[in-house]
MDAnalysis code that builds the backbone (N, CA, C; Angstrom):
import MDAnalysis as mda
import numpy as np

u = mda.Universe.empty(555, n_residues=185, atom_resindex=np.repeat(np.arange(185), 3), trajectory=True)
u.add_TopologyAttr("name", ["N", "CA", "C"] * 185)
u.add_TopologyAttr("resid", np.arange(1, 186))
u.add_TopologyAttr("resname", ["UNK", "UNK", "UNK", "UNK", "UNK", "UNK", "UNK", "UNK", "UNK", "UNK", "UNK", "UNK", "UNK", "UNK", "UNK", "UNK", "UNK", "UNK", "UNK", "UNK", "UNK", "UNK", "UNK", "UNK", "UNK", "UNK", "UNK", "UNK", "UNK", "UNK", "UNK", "UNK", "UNK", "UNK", "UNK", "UNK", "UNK", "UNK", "UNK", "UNK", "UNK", "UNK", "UNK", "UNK", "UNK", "UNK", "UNK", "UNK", "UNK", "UNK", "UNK", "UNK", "UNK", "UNK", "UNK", "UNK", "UNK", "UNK", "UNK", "UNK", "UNK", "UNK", "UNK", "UNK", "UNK", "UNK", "UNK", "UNK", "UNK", "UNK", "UNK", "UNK", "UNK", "UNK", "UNK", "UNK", "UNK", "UNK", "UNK", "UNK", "UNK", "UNK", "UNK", "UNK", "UNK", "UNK", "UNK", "UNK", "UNK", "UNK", "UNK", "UNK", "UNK", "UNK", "UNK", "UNK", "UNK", "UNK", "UNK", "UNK", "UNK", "UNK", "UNK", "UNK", "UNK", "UNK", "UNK", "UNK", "UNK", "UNK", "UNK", "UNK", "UNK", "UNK", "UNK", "UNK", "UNK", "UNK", "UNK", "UNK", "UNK", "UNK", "UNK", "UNK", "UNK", "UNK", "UNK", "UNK", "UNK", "UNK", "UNK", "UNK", "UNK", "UNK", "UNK", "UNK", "UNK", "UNK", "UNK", "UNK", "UNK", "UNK", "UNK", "UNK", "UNK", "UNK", "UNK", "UNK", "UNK", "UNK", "UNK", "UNK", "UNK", "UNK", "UNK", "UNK", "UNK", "UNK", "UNK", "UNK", "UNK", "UNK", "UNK", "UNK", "UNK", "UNK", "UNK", "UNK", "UNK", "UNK", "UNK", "UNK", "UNK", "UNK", "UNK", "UNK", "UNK", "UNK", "UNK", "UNK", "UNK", "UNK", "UNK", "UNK", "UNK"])
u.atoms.positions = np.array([
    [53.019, 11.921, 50.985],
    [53.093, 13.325, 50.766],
    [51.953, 13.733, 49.829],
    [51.238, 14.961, 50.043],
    [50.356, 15.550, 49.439],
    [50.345, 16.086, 48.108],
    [49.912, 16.068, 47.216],
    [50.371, 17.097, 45.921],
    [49.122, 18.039, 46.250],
    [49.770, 19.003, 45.853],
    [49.108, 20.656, 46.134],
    [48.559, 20.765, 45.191],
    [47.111, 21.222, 44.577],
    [46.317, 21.265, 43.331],
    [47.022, 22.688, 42.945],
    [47.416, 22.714, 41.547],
    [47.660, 24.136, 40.813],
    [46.753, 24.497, 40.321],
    [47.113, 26.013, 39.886],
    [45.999, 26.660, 39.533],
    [45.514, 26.452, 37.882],
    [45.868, 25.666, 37.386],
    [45.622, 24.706, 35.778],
    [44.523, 23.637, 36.403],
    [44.912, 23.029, 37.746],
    [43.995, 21.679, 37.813],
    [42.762, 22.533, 38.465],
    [42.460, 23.400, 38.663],
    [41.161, 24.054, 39.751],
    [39.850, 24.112, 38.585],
    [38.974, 23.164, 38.680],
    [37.800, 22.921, 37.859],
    [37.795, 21.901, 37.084],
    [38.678, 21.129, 36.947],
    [38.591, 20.108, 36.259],
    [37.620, 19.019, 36.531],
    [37.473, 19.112, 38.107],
    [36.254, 18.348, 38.366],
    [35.233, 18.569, 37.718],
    [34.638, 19.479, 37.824],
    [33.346, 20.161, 37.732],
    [32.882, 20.284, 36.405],
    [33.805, 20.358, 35.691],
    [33.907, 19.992, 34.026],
    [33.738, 18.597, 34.184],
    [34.237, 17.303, 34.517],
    [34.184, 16.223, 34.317],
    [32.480, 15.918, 34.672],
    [31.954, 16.663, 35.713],
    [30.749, 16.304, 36.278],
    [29.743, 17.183, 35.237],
    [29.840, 17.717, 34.979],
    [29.335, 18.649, 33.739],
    [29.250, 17.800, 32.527],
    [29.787, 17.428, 32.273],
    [29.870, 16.966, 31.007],
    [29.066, 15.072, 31.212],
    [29.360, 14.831, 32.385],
    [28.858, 12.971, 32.772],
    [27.396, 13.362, 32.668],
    [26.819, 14.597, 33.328],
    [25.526, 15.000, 33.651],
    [24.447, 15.311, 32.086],
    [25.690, 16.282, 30.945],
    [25.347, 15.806, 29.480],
    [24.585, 14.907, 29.048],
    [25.606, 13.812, 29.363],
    [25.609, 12.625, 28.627],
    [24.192, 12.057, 29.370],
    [24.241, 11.920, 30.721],
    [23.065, 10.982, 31.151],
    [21.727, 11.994, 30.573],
    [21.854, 13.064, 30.287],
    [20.692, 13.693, 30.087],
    [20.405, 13.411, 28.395],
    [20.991, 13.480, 27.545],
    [20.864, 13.274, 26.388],
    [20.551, 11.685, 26.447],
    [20.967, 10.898, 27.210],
    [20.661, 9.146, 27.298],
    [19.760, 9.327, 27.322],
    [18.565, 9.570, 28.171],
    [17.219, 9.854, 29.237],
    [16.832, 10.357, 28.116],
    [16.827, 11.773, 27.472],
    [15.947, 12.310, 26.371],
    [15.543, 11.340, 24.889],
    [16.926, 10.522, 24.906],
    [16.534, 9.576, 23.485],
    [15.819, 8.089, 24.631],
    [15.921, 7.982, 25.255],
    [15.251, 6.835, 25.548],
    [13.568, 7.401, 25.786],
    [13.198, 8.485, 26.571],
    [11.774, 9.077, 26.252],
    [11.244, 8.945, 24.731],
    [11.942, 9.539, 23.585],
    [12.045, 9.815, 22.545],
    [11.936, 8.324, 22.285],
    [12.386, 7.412, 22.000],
    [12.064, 6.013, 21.578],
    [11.201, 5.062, 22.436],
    [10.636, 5.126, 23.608],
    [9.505, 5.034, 24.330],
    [8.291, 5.763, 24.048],
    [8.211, 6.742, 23.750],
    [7.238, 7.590, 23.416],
    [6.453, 7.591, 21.412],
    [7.551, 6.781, 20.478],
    [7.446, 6.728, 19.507],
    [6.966, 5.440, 18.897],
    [7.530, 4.293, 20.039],
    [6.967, 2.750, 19.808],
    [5.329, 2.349, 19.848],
    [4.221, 2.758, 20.483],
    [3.422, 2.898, 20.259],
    [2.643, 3.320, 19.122],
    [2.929, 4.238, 18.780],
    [2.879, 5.140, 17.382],
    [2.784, 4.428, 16.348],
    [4.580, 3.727, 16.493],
    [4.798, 2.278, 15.182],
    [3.631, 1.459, 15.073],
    [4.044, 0.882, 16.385],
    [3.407, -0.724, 16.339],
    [1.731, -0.208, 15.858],
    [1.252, 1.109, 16.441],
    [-0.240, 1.210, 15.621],
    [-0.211, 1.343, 14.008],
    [1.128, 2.153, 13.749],
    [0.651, 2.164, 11.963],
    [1.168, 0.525, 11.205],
    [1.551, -0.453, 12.206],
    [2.055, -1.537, 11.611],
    [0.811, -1.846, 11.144],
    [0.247, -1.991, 12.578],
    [-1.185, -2.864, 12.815],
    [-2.356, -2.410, 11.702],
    [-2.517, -0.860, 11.657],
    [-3.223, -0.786, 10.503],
    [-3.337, -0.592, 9.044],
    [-1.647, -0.732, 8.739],
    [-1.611, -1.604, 7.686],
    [-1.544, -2.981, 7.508],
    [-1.556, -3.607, 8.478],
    [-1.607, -5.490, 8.512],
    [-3.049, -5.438, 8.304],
    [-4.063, -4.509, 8.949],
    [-5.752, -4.775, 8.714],
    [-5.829, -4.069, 7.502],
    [-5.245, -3.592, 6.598],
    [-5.297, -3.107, 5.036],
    [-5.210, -3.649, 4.377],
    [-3.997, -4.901, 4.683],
    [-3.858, -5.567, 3.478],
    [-4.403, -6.740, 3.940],
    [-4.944, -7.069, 5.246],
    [-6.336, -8.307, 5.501],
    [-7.374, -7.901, 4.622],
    [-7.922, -6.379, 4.727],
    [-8.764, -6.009, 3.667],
    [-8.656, -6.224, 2.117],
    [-7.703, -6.342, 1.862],
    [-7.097, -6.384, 0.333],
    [-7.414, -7.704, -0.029],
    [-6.806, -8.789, 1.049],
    [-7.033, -10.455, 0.860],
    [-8.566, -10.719, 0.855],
    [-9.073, -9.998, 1.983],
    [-10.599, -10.295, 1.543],
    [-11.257, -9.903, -0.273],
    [-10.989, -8.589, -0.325],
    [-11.459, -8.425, -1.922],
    [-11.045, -9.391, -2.712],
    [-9.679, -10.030, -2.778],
    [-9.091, -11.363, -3.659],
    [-10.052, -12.525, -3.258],
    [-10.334, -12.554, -2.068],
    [-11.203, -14.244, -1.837],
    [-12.665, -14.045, -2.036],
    [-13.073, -12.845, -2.484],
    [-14.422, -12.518, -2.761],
    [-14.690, -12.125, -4.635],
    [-13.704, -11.642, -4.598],
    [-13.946, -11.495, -6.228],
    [-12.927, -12.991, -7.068],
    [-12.638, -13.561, -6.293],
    [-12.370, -15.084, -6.620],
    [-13.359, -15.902, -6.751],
    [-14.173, -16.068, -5.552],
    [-15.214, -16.461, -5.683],
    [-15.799, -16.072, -6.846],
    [-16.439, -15.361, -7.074],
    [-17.641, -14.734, -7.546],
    [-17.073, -15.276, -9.184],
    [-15.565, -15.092, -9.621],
    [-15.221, -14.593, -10.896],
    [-15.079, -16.514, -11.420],
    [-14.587, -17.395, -10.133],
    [-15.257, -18.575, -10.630],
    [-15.970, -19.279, -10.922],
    [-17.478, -18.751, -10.111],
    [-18.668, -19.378, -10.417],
    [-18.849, -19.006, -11.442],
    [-18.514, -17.306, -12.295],
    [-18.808, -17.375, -13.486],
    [-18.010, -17.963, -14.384],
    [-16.908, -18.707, -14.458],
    [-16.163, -19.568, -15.234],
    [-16.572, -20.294, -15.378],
    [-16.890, -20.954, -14.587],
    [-17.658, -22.169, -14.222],
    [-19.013, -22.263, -14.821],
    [-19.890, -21.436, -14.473],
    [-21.027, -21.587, -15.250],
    [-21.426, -20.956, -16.645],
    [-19.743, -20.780, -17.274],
    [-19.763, -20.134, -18.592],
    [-20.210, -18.688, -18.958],
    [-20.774, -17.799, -18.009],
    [-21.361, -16.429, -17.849],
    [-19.500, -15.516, -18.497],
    [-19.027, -16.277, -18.146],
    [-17.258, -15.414, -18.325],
    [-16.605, -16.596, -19.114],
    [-16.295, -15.770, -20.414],
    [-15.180, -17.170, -21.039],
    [-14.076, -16.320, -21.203],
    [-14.304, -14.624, -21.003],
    [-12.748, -13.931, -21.121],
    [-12.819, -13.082, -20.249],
    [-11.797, -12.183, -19.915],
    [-11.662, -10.734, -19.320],
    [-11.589, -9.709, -20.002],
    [-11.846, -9.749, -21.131],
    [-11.628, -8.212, -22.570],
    [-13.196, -7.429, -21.824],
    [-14.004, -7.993, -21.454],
    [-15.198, -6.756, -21.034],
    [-15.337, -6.023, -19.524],
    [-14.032, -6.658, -18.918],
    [-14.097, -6.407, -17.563],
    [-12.893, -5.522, -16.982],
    [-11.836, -5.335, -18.232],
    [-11.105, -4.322, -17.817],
    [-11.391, -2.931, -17.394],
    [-10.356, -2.924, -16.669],
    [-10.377, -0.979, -16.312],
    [-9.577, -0.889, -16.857],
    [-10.000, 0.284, -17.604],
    [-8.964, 1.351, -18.545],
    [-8.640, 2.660, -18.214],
    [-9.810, 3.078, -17.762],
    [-9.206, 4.692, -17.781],
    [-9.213, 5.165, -16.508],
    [-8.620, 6.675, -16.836],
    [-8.245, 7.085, -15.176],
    [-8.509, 8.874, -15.762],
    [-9.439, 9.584, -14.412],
    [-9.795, 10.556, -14.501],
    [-10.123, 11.012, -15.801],
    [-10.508, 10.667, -16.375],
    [-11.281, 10.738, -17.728],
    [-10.378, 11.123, -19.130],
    [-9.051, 10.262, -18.464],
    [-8.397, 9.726, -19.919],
    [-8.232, 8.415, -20.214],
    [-8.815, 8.221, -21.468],
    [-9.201, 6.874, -21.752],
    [-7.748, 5.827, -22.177],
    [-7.881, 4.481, -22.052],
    [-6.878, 3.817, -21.994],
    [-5.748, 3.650, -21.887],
    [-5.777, 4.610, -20.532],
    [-3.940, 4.734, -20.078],
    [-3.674, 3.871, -18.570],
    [-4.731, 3.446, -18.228],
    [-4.230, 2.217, -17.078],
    [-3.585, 0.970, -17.208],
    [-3.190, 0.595, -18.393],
    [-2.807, -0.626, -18.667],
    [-1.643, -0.409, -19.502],
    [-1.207, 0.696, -19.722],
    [-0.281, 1.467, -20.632],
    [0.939, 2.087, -19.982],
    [2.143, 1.282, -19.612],
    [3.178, 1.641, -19.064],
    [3.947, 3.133, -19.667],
    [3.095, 3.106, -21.275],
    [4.210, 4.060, -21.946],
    [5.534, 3.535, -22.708],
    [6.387, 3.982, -22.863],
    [7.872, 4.109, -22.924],
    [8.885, 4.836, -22.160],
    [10.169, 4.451, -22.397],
    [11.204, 5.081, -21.035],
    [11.124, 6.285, -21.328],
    [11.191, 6.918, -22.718],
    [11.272, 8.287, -23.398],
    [10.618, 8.642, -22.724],
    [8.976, 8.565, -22.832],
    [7.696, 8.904, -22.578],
    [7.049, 8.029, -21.979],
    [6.979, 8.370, -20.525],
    [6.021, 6.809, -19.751],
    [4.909, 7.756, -19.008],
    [4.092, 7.066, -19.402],
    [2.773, 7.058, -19.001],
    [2.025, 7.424, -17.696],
    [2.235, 8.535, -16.990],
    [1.981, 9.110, -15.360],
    [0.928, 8.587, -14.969],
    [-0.044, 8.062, -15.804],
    [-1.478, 7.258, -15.530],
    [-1.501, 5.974, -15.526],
    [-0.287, 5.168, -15.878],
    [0.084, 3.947, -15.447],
    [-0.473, 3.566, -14.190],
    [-1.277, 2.119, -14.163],
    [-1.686, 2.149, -12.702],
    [-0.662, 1.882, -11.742],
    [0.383, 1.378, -11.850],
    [1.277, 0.807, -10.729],
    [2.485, 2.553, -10.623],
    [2.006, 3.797, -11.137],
    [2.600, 4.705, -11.071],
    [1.690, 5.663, -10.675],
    [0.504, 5.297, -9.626],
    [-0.560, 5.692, -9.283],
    [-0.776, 5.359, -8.215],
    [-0.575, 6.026, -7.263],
    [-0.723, 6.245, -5.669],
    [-1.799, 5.197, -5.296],
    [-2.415, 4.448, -4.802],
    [-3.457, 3.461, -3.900],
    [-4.777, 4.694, -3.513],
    [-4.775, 5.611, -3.293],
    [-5.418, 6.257, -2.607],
    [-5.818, 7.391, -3.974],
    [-5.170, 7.560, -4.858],
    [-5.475, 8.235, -6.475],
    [-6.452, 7.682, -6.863],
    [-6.188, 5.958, -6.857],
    [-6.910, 4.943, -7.708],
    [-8.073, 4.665, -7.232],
    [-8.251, 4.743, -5.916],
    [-9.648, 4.327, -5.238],
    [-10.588, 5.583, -5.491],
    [-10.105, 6.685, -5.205],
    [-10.536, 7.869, -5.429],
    [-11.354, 8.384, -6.841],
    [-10.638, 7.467, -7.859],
    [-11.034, 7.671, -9.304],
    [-11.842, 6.598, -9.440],
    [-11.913, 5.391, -8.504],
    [-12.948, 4.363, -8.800],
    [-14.059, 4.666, -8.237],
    [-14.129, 5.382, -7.035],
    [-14.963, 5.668, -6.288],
    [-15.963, 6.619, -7.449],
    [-14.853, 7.715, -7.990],
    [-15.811, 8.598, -8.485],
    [-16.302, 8.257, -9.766],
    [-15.630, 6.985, -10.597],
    [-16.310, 6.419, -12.094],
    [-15.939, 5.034, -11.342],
    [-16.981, 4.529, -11.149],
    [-16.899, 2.788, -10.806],
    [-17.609, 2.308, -12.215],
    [-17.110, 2.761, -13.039],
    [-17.223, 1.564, -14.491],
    [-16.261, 0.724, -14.227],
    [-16.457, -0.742, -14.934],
    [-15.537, -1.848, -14.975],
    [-14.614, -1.774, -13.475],
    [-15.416, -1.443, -12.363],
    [-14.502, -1.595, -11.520],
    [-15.302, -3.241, -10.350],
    [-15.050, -3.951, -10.292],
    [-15.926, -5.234, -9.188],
    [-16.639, -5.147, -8.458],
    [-15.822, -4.525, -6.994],
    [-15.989, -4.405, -6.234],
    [-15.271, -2.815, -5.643],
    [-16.169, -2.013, -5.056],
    [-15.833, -0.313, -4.831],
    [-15.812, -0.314, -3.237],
    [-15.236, 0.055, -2.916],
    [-14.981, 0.572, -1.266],
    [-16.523, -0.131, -0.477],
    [-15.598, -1.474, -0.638],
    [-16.904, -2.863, 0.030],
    [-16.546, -2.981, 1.473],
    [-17.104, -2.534, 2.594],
    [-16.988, -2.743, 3.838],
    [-17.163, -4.392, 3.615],
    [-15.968, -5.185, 4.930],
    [-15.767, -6.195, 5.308],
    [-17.351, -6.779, 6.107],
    [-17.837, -8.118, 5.794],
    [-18.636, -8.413, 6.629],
    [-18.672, -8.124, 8.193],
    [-17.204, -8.647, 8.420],
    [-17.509, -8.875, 10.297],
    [-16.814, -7.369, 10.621],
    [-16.563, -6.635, 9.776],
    [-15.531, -4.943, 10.411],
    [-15.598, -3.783, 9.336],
    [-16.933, -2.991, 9.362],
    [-17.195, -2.382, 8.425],
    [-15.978, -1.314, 8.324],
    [-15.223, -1.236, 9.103],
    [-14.362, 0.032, 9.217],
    [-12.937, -0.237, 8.432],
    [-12.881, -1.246, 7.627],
    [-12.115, -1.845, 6.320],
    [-13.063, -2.123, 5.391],
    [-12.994, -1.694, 4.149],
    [-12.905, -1.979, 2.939],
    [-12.117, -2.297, 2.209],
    [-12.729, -2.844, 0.688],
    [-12.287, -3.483, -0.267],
    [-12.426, -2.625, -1.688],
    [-11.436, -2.512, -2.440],
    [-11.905, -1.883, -4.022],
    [-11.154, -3.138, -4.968],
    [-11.891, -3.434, -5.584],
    [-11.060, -4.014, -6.643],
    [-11.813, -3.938, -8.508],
    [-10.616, -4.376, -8.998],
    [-10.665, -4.043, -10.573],
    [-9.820, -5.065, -11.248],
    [-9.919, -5.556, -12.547],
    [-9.155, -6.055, -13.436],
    [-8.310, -5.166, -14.527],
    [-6.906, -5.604, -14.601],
    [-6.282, -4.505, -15.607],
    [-5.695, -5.896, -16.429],
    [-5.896, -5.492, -17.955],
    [-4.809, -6.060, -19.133],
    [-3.523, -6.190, -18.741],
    [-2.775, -7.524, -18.711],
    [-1.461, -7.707, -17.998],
    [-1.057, -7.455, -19.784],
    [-1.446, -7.644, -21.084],
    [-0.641, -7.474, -21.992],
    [0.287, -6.230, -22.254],
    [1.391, -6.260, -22.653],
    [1.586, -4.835, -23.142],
    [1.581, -4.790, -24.331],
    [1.535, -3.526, -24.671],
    [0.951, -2.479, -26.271],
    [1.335, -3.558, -27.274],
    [1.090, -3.625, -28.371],
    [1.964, -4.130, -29.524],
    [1.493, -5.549, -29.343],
    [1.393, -6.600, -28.274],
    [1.828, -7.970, -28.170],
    [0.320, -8.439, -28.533],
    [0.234, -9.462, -29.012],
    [-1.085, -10.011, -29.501],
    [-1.561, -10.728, -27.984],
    [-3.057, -9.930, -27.717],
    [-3.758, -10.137, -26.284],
    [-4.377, -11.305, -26.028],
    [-4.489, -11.497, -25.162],
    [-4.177, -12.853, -24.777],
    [-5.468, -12.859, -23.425],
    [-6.875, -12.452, -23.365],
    [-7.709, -11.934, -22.825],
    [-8.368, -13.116, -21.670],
    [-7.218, -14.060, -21.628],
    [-8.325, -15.392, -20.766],
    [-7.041, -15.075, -19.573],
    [-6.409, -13.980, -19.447],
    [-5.543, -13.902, -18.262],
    [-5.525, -12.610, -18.323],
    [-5.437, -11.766, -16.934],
    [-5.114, -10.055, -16.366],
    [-4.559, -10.298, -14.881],
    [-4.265, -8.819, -14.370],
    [-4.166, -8.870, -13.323],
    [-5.471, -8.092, -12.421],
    [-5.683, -8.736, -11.403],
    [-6.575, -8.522, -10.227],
    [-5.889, -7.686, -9.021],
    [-6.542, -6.561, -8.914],
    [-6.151, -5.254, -8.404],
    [-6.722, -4.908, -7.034],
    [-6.621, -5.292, -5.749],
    [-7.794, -5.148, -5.054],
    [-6.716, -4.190, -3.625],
    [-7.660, -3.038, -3.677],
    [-7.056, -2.009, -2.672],
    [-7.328, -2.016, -1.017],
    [-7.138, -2.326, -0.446],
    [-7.661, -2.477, 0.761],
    [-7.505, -1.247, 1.551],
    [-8.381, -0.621, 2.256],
    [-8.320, 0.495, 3.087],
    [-8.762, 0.237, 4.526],
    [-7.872, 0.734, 5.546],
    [-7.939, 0.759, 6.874],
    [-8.474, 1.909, 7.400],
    [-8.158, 2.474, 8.757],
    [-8.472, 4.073, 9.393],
    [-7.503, 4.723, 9.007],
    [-7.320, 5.848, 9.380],
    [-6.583, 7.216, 8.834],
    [-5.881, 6.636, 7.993],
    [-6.914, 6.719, 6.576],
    [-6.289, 6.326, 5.154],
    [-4.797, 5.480, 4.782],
    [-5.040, 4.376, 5.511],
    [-4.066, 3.638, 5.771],
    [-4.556, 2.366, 4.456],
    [-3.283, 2.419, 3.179],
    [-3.727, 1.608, 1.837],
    [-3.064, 0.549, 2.022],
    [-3.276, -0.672, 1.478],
    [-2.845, -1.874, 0.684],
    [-2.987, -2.249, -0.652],
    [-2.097, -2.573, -1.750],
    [-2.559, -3.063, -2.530],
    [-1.831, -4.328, -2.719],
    [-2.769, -5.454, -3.416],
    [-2.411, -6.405, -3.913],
    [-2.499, -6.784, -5.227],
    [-1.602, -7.314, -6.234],
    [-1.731, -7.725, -7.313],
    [-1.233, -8.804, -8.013],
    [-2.279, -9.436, -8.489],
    [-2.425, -11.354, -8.630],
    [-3.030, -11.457, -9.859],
    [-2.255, -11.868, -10.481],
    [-1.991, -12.691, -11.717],
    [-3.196, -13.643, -12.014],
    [-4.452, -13.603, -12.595],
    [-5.193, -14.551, -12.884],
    [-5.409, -15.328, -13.932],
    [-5.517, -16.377, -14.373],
    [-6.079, -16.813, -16.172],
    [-6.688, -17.938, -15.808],
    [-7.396, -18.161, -17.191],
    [-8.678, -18.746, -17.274],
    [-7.967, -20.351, -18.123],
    [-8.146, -21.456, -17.298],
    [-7.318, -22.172, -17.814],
    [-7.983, -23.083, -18.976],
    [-7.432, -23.445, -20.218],
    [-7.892, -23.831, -21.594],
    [-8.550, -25.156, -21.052],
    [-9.822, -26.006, -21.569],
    [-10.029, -26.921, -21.215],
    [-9.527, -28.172, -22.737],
])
């Protein structure tokens, strides 16, 4: 026997198909939407992986360089090779401040792209300045030495940290920072 559709069940289909048709359409729009965005990624991965290749190069070049002068005694400390200042206030790169009052010119409270910018435009005590890579001029290198001491503590100038910024295309930064000292013989 038949059941007779009432007039409560008349559209219920059409709602059910309405609503399945929703769903596959909103599926389809986020899968475009995450197809269309993966490319995108995987390029800004890539040119920050060649930023901070750039960065490793400035470390294996101003390594070099900073051992032969150990080595051949030209360097017995780092007190003449620090960077100190930033936009033309003097000795606040190495100066965390206090919690009260901390220091906005702190270098590690200083954007990658601030710092190159201010080396670029005063390259005192800075190594190496926006050094195109031998084999890929379209990466560079900046690097600098900063006083790892803080304020107050009696300095200790045969160790800093080594600062080296690496830059990719569309201002894509790296930085690295490595602990160096000069070991007592």
């Amino acid at each position: 026997m038949k059941k007779i559709a009432t007039r409560k069940d008349r559209g219920v289909g059409i709602i059910i198909l309405i609503l399945v048709i929703a769903f596959l359409l909103a599926v389809g729009i986020i899968l475009l939407f995450v197809t269309g965005t993966g490319p995108e990624v995987a390029g800004n991965i890539r040119l920050q992986e060649r930023a901070f290749n750039a960065a490793e190069a400035g470390f294996d070049e101003v390594w070099r360089v900073l051992n032969e002068n150990v080595q051949s005694g030209a360097i017995l400390d780092f007190s003449s090779l620090y960077r100190t200042d930033f936009d033309g206030h003097a000795n606040v790169l190495d100066d965390p401040g206090t919690e009260a009052t901390p220091n906005p010119y702190y270098f590690r409270k200083l954007t990658d792209e601030e710092l190159l910018t201010d080396v670029i435009k005063n390259p005192t005590n800075a190594l190496f300045v926006d050094q195109p890579l031998p084999d890929d001029n379209s990466l560079t290198y900046t690097v600098f030495l900063i006083n790892n001491e803080a304020t107050g503590v009696v300095q200790n100038d045969r160790n800093c940290i080594v600062v080296c910024i690496g830059r990719a295309g569309r201002n894509t930064y790296s930085r690295l920072e490595i602990l160096i000292e000069i070991q007592s013989t």
